[in-house]
N, C-alpha and C positions, 0 to 999 in steps of 0.2 A: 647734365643729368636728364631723363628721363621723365616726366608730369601730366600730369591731367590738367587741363583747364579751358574754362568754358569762357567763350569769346562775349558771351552776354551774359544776364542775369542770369541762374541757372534755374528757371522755371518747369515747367513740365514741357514745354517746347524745344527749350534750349537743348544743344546739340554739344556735347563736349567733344576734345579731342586730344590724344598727344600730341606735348612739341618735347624738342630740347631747349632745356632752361638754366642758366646760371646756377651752380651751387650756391646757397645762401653764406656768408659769411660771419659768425658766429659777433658779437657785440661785447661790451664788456657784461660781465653775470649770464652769460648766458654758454649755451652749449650746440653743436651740431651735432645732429642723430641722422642716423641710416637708417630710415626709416624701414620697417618691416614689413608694418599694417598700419592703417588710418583709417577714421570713421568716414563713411561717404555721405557726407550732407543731403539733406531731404528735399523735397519739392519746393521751391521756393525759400530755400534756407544758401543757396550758392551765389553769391555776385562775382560778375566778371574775374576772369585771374582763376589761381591755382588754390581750389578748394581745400578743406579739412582743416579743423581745427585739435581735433585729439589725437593720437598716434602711439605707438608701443615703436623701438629699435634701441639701436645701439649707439650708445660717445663715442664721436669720429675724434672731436675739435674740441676745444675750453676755449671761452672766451678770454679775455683781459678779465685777469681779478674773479675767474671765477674756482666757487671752492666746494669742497663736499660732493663732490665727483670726479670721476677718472675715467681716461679713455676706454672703450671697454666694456663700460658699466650700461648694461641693459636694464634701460629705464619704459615708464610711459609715463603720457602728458598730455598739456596744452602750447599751442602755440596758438599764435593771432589768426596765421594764416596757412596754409600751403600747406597740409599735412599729408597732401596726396602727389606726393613724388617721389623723389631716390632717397634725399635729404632736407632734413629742415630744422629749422634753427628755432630755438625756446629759452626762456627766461630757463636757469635753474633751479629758479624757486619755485617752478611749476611741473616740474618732474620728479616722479619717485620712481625706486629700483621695482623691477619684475623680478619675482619669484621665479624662479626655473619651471613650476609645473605647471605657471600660467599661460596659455597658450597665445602665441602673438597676435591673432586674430581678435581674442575675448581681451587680452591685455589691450587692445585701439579702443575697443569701446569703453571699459575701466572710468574713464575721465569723468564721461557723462554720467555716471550714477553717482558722483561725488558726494551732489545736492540731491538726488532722488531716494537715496536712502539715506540721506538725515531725516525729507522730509517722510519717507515711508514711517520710520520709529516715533513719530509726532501723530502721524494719520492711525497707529495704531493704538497709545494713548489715550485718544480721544474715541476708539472703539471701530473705526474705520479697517478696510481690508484692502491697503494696497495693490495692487497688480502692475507690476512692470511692462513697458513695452516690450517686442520681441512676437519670436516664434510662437503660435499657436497660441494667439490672445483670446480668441471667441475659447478654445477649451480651458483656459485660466480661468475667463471670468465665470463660464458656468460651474467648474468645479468650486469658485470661492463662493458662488451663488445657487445651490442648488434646486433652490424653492423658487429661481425663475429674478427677473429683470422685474421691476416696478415702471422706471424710466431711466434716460440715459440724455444726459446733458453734454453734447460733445464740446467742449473747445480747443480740439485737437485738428481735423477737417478730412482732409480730402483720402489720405491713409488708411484711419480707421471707419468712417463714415456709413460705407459697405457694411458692416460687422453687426450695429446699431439697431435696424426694424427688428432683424430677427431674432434677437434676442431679447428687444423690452416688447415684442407680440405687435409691433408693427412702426409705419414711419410716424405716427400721430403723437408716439408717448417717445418723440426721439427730438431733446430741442439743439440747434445748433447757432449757440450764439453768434459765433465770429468766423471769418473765410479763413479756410486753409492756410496751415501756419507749422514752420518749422518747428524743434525745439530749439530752445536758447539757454544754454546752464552756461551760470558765471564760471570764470576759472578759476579751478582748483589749486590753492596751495601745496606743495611738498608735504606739509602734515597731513593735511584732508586726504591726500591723494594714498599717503599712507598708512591712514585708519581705514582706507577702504579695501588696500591690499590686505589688510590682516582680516577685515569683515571675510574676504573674499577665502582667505586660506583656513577660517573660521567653517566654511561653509554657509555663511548667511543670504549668500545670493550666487546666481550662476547667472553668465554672461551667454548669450547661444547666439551668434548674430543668424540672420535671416536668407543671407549672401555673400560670399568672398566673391572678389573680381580682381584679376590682374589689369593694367593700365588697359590697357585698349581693350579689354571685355565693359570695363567702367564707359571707355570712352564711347563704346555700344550701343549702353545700358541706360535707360529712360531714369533719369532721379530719382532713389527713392519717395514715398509717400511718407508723409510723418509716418510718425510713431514703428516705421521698420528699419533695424537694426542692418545695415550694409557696412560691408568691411572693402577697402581696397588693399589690395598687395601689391606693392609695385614692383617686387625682384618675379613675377614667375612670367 
């Protein structure tokens, strides 16, 4: 098969490339997907080897003992590693079904808001105004802000960093505690993973990623920067 991966840490330096790679061999509980789409890990979020950890496709394979799926079944998810190739293999307790009108690109990223919108409904509780990463953040934040920035405490880095003076009226009211940093969301269960598809078919959030890339446009394409949403496709 077909993959992406980066011979070193995948930093803003590092340089990915295709090779051909071993189909992964499915374990017991678990499943092989063709993959469709995969989220492409951020600046300093890639080590060595065949990146991605979320991904949207299709059950090629069943593991030993694996149940509540069939081949077939167009799922998304998490796996440990490797979500950016042809095929990749996942616990099945970490995949739920895709809705037909999800699109496979918006279904790779799905995973990663598991935890971001539990903890958005929490930050709104307490009177707070979530904003997602994604497309066209500087116009989110000023429309959830229209009375203007006070300050802005990054611990996000080198992604959104740019965005920051001019919106809190300069660098002086912009503090940044900690260096450039991936996101890191725990893996999402089958349930979780499935309250977020029905959030999703609810209409409660929309997924827009930022970029699609096929393998070698990925293998290209400088890492993204936090907080931007990158899709890879590995069939085009």
């Amino acid at each position: 098969m077909r993959a992406l991966e980066y011979p070193g840490p995948g930093g803003a330096a590092c340089t990915a490339r295709t090779v051909e790679a071993v189909v992964p061999r499915p374990g017991p509980g678990q499943v092989l997907v063709r993959v469709e789409a995969a989220g492409l890990p951020p600046v300093g979020g890639t080590p060595a080897g065949v990146p991605g950890t979320e991904f949207a496709g299709v059950v090629v394979q069943l593991g030993p003992g694996t149940y509540g799926l069939e081949v077939g079944d167009e799922v998304l998810g998490h796996c440990p590693s490797g979500a950016c190739a042809e095929y990749a293999a996942a616990d099945a307790d970490r995949v739920a079904h895709r809705p037909a009108a999800l699109p496979w690109a918006e279904a790779a990223l799905l995973p990663v808001t598991a935890a971001g919108v539990r903890e958005h409904a929490a930050l709104r509780e307490s009177g707070a105004v979530p904003i997602g990463y994604g497309a066209q953040l500087a116009e989110r934040v000023r429309a959830a802000a229209p009375q203007g920035v006070d300050a802005v405490l990054d611990a996000v880095g080198a992604g959104t960093a740019p965005l920051w003076p001019e919106l809190a009226g300069g660098p002086e009211r912009v503090a940044s505690p900690v260096p450039p940093v991936g996101r890191t969301v725990g893996a999402a269960e089958s349930a979780e993973l499935g309250e977020m598809v029905e959030l999703w078919e609810e209409g409660a959030f929309r997924l827009v990623p930022d970029t699609v890339l096929g393998l070698e446009e990925a293998a290209a394409h400088r890492p993204p920067g936090a907080g931007t949403l990158a899709v890879v496709v590995p069939r085009t």
